[in-house]
N, C-alpha and C positions, 0 to 999 in steps of 0.2 A: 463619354457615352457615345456621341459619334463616331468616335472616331474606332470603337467596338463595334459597332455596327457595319461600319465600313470594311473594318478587317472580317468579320465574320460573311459578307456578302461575298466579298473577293475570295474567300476560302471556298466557297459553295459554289461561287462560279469555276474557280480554278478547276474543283474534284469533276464540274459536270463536265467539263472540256474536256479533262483527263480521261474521263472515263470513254466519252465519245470518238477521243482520237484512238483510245484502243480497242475497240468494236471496227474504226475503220482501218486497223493495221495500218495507221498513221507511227505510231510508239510503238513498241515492245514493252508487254507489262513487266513489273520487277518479280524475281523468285524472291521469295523473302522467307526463313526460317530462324524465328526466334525462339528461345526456351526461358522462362522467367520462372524457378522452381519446378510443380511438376505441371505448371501450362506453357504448351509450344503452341507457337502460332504459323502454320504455312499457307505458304500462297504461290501456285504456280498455273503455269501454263499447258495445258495436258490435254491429249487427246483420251483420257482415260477418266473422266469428271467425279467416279465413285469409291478412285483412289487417292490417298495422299501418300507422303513419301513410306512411310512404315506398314501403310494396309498390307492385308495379307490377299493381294491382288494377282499374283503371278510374277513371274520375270518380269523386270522392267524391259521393255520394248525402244527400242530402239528407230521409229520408225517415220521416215521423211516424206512423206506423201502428201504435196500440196491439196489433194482432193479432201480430205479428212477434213472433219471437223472441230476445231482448237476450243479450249475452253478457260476460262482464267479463273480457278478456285481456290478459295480461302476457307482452310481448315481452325478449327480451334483442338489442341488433343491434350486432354489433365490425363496424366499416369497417377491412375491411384496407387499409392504404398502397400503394400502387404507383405509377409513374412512366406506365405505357402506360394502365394501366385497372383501379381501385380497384375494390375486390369488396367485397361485401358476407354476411354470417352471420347468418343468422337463426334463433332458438331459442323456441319457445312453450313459458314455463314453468306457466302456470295458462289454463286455459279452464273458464270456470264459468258453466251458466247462469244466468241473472236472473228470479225469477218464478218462478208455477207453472201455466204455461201447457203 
């Protein structure tokens, strides 16, 4: 039982550091895109916070510009099934910004 506890604290300290050092552009957060059936999971880093990779947002942009402001978002998206015309769900679980701009 201690020693659950123990690992559970260190886990919670670990995620707070983590996350701290990537608010101070200490790290680079991960892209991460996983699909498990029809839920995918992304997670990136975008100056564009109310797209994920598939939105219907515009060309993807290109653009380098230290002044902008970065955002680290994690999408959940279920593709429902259908026979006429598959839908899609989309859910923002974290929006975080990057920096201390």
């Amino acid at each position: 039982m201690l020693l659950m506890a123990i690992s559970l604290a260190l886990a919670v300290s670990l995620c707070s550091l983590s996350g701290l050092a990537i608010r101070r552009e200490l790290i680079r957060p991960p892209w991460v895109v996983r699909r498990l059936g029809p839920v995918q999971l992304v997670a990136r880093s975008t100056i564009t916070p109310e797209c994920a990779l598939e939105f219907p947002c515009g060309k993807p942009m290109n653009v380098f510009d230290p002044d902008l402001r970065t955002y680290y978002v994690v999408w959940i998206i279920v593709s429902w099934p259908g026979q006429d015309k598959p839908g899609f769900s989309r859910y923002r679980l974290v929006m975080q910004e990057i920096g201390d701009r």
